[in-house]
C-alpha positions in Angstrom: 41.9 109.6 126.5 43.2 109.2 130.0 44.6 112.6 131.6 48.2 113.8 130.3 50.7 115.1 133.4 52.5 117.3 132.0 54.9 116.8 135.3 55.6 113.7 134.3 55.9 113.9 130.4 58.9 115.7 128.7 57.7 119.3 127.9 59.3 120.5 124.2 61.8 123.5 125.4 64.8 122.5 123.8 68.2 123.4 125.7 71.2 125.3 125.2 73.0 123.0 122.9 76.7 124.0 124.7 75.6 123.0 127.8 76.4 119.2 127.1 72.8 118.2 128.7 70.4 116.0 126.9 67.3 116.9 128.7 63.8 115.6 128.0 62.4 118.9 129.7 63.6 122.4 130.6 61.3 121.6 133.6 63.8 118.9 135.3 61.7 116.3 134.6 64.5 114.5 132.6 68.3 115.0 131.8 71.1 113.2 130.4 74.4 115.5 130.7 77.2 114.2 128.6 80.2 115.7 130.1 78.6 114.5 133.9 77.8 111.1 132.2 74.7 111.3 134.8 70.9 110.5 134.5 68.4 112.4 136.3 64.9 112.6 136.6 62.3 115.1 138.6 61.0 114.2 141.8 57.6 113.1 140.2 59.2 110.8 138.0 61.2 109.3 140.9 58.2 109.5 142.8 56.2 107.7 140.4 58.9 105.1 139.3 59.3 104.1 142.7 55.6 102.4 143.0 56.1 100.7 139.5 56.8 96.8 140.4 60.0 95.4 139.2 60.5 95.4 135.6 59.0 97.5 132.4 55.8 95.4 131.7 52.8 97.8 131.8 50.7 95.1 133.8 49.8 97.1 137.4 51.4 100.2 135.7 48.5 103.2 135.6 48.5 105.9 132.9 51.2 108.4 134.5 53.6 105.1 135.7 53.7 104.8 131.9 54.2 108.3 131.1 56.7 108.6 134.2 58.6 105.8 132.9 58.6 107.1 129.2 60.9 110.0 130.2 62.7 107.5 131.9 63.3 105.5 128.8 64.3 108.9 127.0 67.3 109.7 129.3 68.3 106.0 129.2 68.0 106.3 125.2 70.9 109.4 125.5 72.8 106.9 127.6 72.9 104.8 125.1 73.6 107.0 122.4 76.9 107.9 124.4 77.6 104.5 125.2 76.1 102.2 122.7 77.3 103.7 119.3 80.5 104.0 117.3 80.2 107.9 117.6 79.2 108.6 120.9 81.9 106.2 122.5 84.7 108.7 120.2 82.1 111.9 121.6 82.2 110.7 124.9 86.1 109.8 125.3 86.6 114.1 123.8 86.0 115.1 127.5 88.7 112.6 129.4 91.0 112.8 126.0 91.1 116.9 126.1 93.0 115.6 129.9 95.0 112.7 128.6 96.7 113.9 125.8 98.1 117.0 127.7 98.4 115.1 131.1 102.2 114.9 129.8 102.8 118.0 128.2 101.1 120.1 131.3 103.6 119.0 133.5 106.4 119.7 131.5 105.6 123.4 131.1 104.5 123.5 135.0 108.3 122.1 135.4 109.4 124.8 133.0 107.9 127.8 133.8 105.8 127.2 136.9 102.0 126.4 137.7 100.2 129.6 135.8 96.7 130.1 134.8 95.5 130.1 132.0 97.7 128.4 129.2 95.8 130.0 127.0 97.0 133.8 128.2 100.8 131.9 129.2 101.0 131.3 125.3 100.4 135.1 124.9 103.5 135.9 127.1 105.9 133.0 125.8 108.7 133.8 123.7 108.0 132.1 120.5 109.9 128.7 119.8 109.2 125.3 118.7 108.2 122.3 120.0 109.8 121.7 123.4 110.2 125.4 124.0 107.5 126.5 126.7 105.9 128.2 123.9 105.5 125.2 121.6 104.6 123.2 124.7 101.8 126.0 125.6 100.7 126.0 122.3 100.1 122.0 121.5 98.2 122.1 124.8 96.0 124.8 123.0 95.6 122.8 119.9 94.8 119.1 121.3 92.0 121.0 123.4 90.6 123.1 120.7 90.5 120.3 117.9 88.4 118.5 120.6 86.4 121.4 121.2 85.8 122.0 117.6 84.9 118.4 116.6 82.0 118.0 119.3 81.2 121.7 117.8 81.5 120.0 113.9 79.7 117.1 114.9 77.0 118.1 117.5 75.6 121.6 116.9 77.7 122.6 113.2 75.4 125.5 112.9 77.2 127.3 116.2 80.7 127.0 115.5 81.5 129.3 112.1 83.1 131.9 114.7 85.4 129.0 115.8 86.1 128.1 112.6 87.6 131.9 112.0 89.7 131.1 114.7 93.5 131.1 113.5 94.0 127.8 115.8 91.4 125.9 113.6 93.5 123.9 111.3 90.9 122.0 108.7 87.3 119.6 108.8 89.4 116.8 108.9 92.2 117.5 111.0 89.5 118.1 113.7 88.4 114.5 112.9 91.3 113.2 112.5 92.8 114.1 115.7 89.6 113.0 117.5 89.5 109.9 116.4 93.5 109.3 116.8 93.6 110.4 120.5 90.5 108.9 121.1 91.4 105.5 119.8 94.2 105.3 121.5 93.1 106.4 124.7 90.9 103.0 124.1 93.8 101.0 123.7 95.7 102.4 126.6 93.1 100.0 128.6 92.9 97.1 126.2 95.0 96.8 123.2 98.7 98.7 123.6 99.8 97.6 121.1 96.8 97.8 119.0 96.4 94.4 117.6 92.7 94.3 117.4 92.1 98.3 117.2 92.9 100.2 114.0 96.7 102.2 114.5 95.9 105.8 114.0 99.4 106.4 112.8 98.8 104.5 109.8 96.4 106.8 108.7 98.9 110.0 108.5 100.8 109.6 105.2 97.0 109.7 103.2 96.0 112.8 105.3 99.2 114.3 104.6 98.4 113.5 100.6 95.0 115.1 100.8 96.3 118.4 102.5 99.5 118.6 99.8 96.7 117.8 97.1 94.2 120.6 98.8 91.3 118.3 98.7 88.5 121.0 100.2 88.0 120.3 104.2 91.9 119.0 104.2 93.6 121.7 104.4 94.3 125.1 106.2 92.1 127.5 105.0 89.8 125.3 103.2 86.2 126.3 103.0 84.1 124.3 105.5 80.5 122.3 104.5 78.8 122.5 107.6 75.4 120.0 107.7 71.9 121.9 108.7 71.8 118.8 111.2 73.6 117.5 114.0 74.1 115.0 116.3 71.9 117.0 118.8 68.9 116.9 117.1 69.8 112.9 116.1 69.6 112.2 119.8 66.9 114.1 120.7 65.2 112.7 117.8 65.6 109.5 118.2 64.6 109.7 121.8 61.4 111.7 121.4 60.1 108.7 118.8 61.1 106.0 120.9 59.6 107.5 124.0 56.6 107.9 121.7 56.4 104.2 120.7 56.8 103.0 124.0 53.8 105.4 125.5 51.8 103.8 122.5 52.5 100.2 122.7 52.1 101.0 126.9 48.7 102.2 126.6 47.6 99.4 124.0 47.6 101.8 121.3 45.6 104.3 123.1 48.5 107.2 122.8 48.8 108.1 119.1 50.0 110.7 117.0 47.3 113.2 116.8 48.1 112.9 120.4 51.6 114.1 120.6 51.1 116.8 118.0 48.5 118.0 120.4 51.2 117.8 123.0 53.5 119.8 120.9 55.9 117.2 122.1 57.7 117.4 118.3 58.5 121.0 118.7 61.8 122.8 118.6 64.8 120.6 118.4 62.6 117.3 119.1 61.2 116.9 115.4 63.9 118.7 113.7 65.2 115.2 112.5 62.3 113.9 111.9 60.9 116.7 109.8 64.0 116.9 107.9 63.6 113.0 107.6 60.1 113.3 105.8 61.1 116.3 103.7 64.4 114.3 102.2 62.7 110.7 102.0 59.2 112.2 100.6 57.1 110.6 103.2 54.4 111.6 104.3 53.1 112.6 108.1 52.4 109.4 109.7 48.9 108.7 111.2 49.8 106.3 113.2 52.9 105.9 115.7 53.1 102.4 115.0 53.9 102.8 111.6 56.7 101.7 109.2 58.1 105.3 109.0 58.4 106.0 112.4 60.3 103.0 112.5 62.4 103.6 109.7 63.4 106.5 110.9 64.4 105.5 114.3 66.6 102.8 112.3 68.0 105.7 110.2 69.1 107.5 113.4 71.2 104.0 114.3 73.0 104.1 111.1 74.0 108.0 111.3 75.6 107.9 114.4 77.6 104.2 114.0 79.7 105.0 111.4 82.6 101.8 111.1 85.2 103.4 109.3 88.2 103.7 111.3 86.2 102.2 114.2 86.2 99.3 114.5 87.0 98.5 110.9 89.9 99.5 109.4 89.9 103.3 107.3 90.0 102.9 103.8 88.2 106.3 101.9 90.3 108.8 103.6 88.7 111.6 101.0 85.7 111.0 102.5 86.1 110.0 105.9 84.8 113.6 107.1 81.3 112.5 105.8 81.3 108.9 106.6 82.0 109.7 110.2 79.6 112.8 110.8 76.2 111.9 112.1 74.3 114.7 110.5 75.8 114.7 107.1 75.5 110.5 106.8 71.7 110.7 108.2 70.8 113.5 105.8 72.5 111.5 102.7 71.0 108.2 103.3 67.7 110.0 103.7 68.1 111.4 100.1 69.4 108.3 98.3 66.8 105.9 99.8 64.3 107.6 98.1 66.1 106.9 94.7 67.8 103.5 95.2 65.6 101.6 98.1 62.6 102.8 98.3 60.9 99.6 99.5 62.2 100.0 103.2 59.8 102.7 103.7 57.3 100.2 104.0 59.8 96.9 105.5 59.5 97.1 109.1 56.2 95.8 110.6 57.1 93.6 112.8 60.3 95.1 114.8 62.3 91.9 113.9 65.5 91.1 113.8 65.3 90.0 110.1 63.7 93.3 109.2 66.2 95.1 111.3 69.1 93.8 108.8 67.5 94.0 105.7 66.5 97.5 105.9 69.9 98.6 107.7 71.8 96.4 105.2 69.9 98.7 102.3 70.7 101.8 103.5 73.9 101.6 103.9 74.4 100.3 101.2 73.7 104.1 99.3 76.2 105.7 101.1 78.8 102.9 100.7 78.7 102.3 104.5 79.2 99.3 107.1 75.8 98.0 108.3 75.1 98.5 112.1 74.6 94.8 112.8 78.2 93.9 111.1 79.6 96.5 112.9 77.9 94.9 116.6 79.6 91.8 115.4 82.9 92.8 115.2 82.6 94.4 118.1 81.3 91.2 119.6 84.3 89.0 118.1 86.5 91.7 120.1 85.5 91.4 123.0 86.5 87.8 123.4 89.9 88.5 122.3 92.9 88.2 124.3 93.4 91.7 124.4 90.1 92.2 125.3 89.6 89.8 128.4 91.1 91.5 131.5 89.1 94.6 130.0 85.9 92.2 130.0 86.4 90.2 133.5 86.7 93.5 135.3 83.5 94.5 133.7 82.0 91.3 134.7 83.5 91.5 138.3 82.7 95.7 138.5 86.6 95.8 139.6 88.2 98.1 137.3 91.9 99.3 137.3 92.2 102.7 138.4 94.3 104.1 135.3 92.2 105.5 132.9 89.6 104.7 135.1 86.7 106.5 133.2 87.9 105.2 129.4 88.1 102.2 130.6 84.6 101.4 132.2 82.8 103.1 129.1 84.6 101.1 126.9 84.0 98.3 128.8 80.0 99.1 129.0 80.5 99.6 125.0 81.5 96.5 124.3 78.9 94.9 126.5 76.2 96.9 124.9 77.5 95.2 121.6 77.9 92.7 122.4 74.3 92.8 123.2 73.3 94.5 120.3 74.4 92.1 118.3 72.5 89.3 119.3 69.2 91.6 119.8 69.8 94.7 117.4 66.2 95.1 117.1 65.1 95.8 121.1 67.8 98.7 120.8 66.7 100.1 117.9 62.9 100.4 118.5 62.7 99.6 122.1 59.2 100.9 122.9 57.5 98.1 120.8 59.8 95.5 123.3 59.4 97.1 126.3 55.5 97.3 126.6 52.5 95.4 125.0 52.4 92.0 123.6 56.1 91.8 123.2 57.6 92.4 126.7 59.3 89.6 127.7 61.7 88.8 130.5 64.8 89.0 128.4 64.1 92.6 127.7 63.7 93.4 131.6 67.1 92.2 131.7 68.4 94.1 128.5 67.3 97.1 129.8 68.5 96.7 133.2 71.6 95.6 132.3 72.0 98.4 130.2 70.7 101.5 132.3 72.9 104.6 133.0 75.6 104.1 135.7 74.6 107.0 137.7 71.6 109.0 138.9 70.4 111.4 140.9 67.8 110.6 143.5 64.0 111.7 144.3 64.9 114.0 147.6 68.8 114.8 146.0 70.1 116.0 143.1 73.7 114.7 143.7 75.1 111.9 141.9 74.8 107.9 143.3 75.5 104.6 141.5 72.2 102.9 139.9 72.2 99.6 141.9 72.8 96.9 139.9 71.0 93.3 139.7 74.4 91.4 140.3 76.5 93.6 141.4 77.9 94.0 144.8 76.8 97.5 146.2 80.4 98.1 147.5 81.9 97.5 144.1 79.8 100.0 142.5 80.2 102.8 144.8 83.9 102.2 144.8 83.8 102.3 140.9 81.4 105.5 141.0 83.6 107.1 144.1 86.7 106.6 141.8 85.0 107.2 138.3 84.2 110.7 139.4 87.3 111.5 141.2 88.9 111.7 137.6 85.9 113.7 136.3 86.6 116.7 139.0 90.5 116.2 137.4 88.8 116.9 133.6 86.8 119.5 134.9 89.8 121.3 136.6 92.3 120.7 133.8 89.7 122.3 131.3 89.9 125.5 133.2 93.7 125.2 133.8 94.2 125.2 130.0 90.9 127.6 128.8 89.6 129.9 131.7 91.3 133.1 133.1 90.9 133.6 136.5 91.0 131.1 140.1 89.3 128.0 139.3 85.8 127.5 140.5 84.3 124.4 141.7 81.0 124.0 140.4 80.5 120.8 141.7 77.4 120.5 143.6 75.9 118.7 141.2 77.6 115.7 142.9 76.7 116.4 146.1 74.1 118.0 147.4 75.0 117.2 151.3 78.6 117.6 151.9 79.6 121.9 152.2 81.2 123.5 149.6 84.3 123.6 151.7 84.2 119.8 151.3 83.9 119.5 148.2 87.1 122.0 147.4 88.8 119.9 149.7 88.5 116.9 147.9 88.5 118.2 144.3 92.2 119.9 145.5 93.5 116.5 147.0 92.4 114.8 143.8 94.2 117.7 141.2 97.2 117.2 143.7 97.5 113.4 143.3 97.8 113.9 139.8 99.9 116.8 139.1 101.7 117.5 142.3 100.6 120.9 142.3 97.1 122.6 144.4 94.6 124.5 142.2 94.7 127.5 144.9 99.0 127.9 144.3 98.5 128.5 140.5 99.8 131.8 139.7 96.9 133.4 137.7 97.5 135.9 134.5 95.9 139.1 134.1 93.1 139.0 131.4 
């Protein structure tokens, strides 16, 4: 077998799950952070990438061009996972919502009682009073943040968070959900749909939460006991990006790379063949032999269906009692698992062919055992919304890259979201199992341009780790560094407000991540110009509390 580069290849040291990075190595060979919404790779892989010619086909591609590009294909996969799903659109929009929803209420108190840091320790020293009071003000600040906090927590990594769930601010399993996905929905129609014609109202859904907590339905209430799954939506991704990076080093190499191959690589230890153990265990499959096999393939399709659940997104909710499970990635990957083995057992051996047809079929038969919306019905609506009325100024600034500046960042993920399923719809298949699609027999032009389309916004660059815009076929240079310059002007604003509202002490600016060539000085500079333009008030004037 031709030499492994270890340099090149995604090593299997899993991360600190809190650290919102999706990396394919430890090493810095690859890394998706989620909070950043950036894609970077080593300087090998950039180094290697950079000789490949235009496109994904493996023709003039030598062994480590493949491998260099597999890791590539992993950080894209977490891209999509944020992007390209039902859940990680709501995940993603956690980190601009925790901003959003207390842009409002921050001011007020700042108005009230001055510009102090932290909220957290100004609750401690406010008189108690209700809502409108500084106190009640302080203290809905606290709880829009934390129920944010706790649902990427819930969702994510549920094993970490039972010291959270202690906390006296945690209110219940599904009011964590349920504020998510009300404050995330409508900080999507704040850029679309006002007045929420096409998207599902939130508001409707409080008089049935309200019954469940009366009724003290478990996981509705205060107090309730919480279920939390063995698996999350961390070792979904990871999952789902180790296999498909597999595939695609198999069908790149002609068939050469097998399993035996990355067992010997160890590149399913730690967090990277969690799901896929767990997987075999609940299904009662056995190891593969092959990577090209209908397992591996199934389970990449499972990972699809756990984290797009359509509940509430885009469709309208119905089963409030069990919207906490339909909308967790862990617990509905872990069910379907189980039930599949009792109620469809003949998609374990379906998919063969990577087709569209197979695609449905099997997707259509495992949701069907946990009462669920099939991905591909879920892409169309999805696709019918995006040529709404309501829809098409969002969609022509996508298609001219000239967004609006409000909600600047909701609205040009939503915008890619929509586009990817649009996409999705019409070829569900090259995004489920891209590897077979993107090398071998299969490659075709349309899946150059799928994937291009379709890459992460931003990355880093071979000789600099700060943060550019990934030129775009089509696009006008000067239109994506504008969207980039401004996209990332509001991120510094999330960043700051998140220490404003959680973290004693001066703010820091830990920001050389997006720059590596302007000074620190610089960078202050402009982070407290930006902070200014939207709260009136510096970082460096906020009175700070005593621990």
């Amino acid at each position: 077998m031709t030499r492994y580069s270890p340099q090149l290849l995604s090593d299997h040291t899993p991360l600190i799950p809190d650290s919102a990075e999706l990396r394919a190595t430890t090493k810095g060979h690859g890394l998706y952070n989620s909070f950043q919404f950036v894609l970077r790779l080593s300087p090998e892989v950039h180094r290697k990438l950079s000789g490949v010619p235009e496109g994904i086909s493996t023709s003039g591609m030598d062994f480590e061009a493949i491998q260099a590009f597999s890791t590539y294909l992993h950080e894209t996969i977490h891209w999509w996972q944020h992007v390209g799903s039902t859940f990680g659109l709501i995940l993603s929009m956690t980190y601009p919502t925790q901003a959003h929803s207390n842009y409002d209420l921050l001011r007020r108190l700042t108005d009230q009682v001055g510009f102090k840091k932290s909220i957290r320790q100004l609750a401690e020293t406010l008189p108690s009073g209700g809502f409108g009071t500084p106190a009640g003000i302080a203290n809905t600040i606290i709880n829009n943040h934390f129920d944010m906090e706790v649902f990427r927590g819930l969702t994510v990594t549920p094993l970490t968070v039972e010291k959270a769930l202690r906390h006296p601010q945690f209110e219940s399993h599904a009011h964590s959900f349920h504020i998510t996905w009300a404050s995330g929905l409508s900080l999507l129609s704040s850029v679309s749909d006002r007045a929420f014609s096409v998207i599902p109202h939130p508001k409707e859904w409080e008089p049935e939460f309200e019954k469940l907590r009366e009724a003290k339905v478990e996981g509705y209430y205060y107090g309730s006991p919480v279920t939390l799954c063995p698996l999350g939506a961390y070792e979904l991704f990871e999952g789902q990006a180790r296999m498909a990076q597999l595939q695609y080093l198999h069908f790149g190499t002609g068939g050469r790379f097998e399993m035996k191959d990355a067992v010997a690589l160890e590149m399913f230890e730690g967090v990277y063949g969690e799901a896929f153990s767990a997987f075999l265990t609940m299904t009662g499959l056995s190891w593969p032999n092959s990577i090209d096999h209908p397992t591996v393939a199934l389970f990449l399709l499972a990972c699809d269906v756990a984290i797009n659940p359509g509940s509430g997104f885009p469709f309208p909710l119905v089963n409030f009692q069990t919207f906490v499970w339909d909308a967790d990635p862990g617990t509905r990957f872990m069910l379907m698992c189980k039930q599949a083995r009792s109620e469809c057992p003949e998609v374990f051996s379906l998919i063969i062919g990577y087709t569209r047809a197979e695609y449905e079929e099997a997707s259509t038969k495992l949701c069907s055992t946990i009462r669920e919306i099939p991905p591909l019905a879920i892409a169309a609506e999805f696709d019918r919304w995006s040529a709404t009325p309501e829809f098409a100024p969002l969609m022509e600034q996508y298609r001219a890259y000239a967004f609006d500046s409000s909600n600047l960042v909701p609205r040009m993920l939503f915008s890619h979201f929509l586009a990817f399923m649009r996409d999705k719809y019409r070829r569900p298949e090259f995004f489920c199992w891209p590897g077979p699609w993107m090398a071998g027999k299969r490659v075709s032009t349309e899946a150059v341009d799928l994937f291009e389309r379709h890459g992460a916004l931003f990355v880093d660059k071979e000789h600099d780790d700060g943060v550019f815009p990934r030129l775009i076929k089509g696009r006008d240079e000067r239109d994506l560094h504008k969207a980039f310059e401004e996209f990332y002007a509001h991120n510094t604003v999330f960043n700051l407000t998140r220490q404003w509202i959680t973290t004693p002490g001066p703010f820091t600016y830990n920001f050389r991540w997006l720059s590596q060539t302007e000074s620190p000085r610089v960078i202050q500079d402009y982070c407290d110009r930006v902070f200014a333009s939207v709260y009136d008030v510096r970082p460096g004037d906020a009175e700070l509390l005593n621990s």
